[in-house]
N, C-alpha and C positions, 0 to 999 in steps of 0.2 A: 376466624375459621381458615384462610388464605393460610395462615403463618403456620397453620397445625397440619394443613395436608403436607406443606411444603420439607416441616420438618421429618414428616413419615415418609415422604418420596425420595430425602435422603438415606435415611435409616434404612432402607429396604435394599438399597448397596448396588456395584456396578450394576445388574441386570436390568436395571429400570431403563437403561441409557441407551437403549437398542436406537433413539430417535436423535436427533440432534437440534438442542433445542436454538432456533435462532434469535437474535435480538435485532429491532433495526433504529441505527442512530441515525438523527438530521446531522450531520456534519454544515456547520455553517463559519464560511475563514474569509479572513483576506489577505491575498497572497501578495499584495502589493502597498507596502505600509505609508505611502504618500501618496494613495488615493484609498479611501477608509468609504466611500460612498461605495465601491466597486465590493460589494459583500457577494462570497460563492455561495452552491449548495450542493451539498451532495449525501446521498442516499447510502448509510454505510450498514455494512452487515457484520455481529458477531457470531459467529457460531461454536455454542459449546457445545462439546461433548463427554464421558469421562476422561479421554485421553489430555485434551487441553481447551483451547480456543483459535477462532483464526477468526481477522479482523479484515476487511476489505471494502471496494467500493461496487456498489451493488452492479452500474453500469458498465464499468472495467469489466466485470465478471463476466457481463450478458455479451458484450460486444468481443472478448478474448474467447471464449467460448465456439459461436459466430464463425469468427475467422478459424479456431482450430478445423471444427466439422468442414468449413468450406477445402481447406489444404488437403484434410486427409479425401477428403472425395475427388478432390483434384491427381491426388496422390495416386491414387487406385487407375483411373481414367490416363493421365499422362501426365508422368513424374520427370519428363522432360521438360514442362512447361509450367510453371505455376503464377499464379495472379491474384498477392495478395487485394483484397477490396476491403477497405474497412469504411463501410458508410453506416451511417447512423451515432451514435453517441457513443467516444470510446470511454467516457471517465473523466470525471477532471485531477483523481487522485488515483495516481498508478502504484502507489506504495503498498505489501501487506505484512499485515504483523502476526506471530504465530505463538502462541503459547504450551510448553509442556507439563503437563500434571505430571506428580503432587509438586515439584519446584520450583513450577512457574520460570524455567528458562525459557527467554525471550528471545525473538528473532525479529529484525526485521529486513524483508524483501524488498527492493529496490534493484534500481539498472540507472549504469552510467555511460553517456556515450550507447556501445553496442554489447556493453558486460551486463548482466546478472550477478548483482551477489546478496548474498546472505551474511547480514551483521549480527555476529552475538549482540547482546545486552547483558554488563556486567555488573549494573547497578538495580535494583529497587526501588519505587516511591517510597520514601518516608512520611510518613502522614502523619498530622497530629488532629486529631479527632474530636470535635467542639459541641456542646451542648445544644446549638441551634437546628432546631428543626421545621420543615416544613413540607409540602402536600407535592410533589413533580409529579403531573399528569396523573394517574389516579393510585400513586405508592406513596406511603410516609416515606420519609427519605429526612435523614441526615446528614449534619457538613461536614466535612473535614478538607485539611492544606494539605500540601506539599509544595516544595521545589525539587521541577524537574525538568532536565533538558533545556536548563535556560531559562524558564520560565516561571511564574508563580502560578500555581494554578487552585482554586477554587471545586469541589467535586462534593455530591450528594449523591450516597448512599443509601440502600434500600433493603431491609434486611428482611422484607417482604420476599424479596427473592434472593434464596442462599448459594449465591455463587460470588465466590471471593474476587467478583475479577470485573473488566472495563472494558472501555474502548483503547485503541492503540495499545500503548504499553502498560497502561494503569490496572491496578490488582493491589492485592492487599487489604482489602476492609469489608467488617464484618457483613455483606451484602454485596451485592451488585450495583459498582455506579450507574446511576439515572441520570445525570447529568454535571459536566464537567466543562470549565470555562477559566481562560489565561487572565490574567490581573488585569491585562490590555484590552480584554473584548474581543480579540482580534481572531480567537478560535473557539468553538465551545460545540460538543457533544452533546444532545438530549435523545434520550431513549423516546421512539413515538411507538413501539408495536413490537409484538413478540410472537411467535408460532412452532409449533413443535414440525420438523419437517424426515425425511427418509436420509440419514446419512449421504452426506456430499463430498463425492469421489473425485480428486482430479488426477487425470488422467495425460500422463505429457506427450505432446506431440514427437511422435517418433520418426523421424525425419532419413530419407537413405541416406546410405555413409558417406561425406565430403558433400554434405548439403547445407548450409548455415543459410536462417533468416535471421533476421536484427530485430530482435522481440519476441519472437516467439521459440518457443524449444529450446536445449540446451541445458546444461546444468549449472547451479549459481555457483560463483563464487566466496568459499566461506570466510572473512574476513573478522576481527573485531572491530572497536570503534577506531581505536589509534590509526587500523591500517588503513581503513576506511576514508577517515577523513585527510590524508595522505593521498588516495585516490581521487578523492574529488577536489583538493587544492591544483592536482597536477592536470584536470582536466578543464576547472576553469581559467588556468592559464593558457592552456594549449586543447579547443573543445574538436579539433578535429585529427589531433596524434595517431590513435587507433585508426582513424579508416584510411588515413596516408600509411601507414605501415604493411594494413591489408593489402591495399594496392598494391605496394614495393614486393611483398613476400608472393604475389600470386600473379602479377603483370606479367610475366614472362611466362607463365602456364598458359598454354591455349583451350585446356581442357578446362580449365579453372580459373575464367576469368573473372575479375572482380568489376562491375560497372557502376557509376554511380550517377545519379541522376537527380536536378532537383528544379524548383520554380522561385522565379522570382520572386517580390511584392506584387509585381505587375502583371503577373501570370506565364510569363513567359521561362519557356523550358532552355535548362542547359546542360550540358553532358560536359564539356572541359573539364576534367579533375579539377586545374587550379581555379578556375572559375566557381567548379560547386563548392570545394572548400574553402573558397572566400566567403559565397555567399553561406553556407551553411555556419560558418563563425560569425558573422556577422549576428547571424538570423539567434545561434546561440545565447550571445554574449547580451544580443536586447531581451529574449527572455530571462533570462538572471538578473537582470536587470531589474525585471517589470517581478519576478518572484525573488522578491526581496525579505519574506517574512516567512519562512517555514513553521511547520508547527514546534519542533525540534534544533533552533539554530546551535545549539553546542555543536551537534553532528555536523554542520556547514560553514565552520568557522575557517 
């Protein structure tokens, strides 16, 4: 009966799609491939609607959201002074991926350093779609391969529910992946929960003119993958280039000064430029270090 409403709720055409249905994935990885005990978790959310999909981390959402309402109220009150606070849990996964109907052109949203950019996707999964079947949480669901991005990954499909499309990048197969997992173990998506919710609006922070924060606001930068990873080679060689340039270009503005501030291991605060960007590369180059396994390594090669 499921498979018969679902195929009338198609049949009945955009109009039906006033709501935006969501899907919510356990994302479970490990970002650090010579310790495999250290397994994350994170709370991920798809949301279709007729226009496409957009794929994110439930907690990034709650907490970027958060800090916007706090700025712009700061904003209104005294735009002389602002104080960003971000307490409570921001995400462990700051990446999001966006989908366009009917072509399914792919996006994915990231920041490097103090950039935003926006990466085409110029490829496609190719799946090949296998006989084996079994039960993921309460959908029949089928297998199918591909290699993508580096990896081999494993995905069940569920044509219980008719939306051609996934988590992250993945789409393409006759249903909606249920759940999806790399040859290594080391990343795997499983659908726990879905709900029909009120179209979800984002709304950019609008910031007065000659006001830049590093993270929030702004517009991305639209790159393909070529230029992209071209970006992030030149930033893990050099991960504090951008905020010495800022300096150099605005240090002699008095109206426009650029400060930078940061803490030790040991808590202790420092303000010396060459001192923060020592220790800010340092502090870099050991995270890169310790995320070693992305879900995606072709992009961070």
């Amino acid at each position: 009966m499921k498979k018969i409403l679902f195929s009338l709720f198609l049949a009945i055409g955009c109009g039906v799609f006033a709501q935006t249905n969501r899907f919510f994935y356990e994302y479970k990885f490990i970002s650090d491939s010579t310790d495999k005990a250290d397994v994350k978790t994170e709370m991920m959310l798809l949301d279709i609607d007729k226009d496409g999909s957009n794929y994110y981390s439930r907690d990034k959402f709650v907490a970027d959201s958060t800090v916007n309402a706090d700025v712009k109220k700061q904003l209104r009150s005294s735009p002389g002074n602002i104080n960003i606070n971000r307490s409570g849990k921001a995400g462990q996964v700051s990446y999001k991926v966006t989908k366009q109907y009917p072509d399914f052109k792919t996006y994915l949203f990231t920041s490097v350093s103090m950039d935003n950019y926006k990466v085409s996707e110029d490829k496609k999964p190719e799946w090949k779609i296998l006989q084996d079947k079994q039960k993921i949480g309460e959908y029949n669901a089928q297998k199918a391969t591909t290699s993508f991005g580096g990896r081999e990954w494993t995905a069940w499909f569920s044509t219980d529910i008719p939306f051609q499309d996934g988590p992250y990048k993945f789409y393409g197969l006759p249903g909606l992946i249920v759940k999806i997992e790399d040859k290594t173990g080391t990343h795997s998506m499983t659908l726990v929960g879905n709900k029909k919710i009120e179209a979800v609006e984002e709304n950019e922070l609008d910031l007065p003119e000659g006001i830049r924060m590093i993270g929030l606001g702004g517009k991305e930068i639209e790159v393909n993958e070529n230029q992209f990873k071209k970006v992030w080679k030149a930033y893990v060689n050099d991960p504090t280039k951008n905020m010495r340039e800022m300096m150099m270009r605005n240090g002699g503005d008095s109206n426009n000064k650029v400060v930078f501030k940061t803490r030790t291991s040991d808590g202790k605060e420092i303000s010396d430029p060459n001192q923060v960007f020592r220790e800010m590369e340092k502090r870099t180059k050991e995270n890169l270090k310790k995320n070693n396994n992305p879900i995606e390594p072709d992009l961070f090669k």
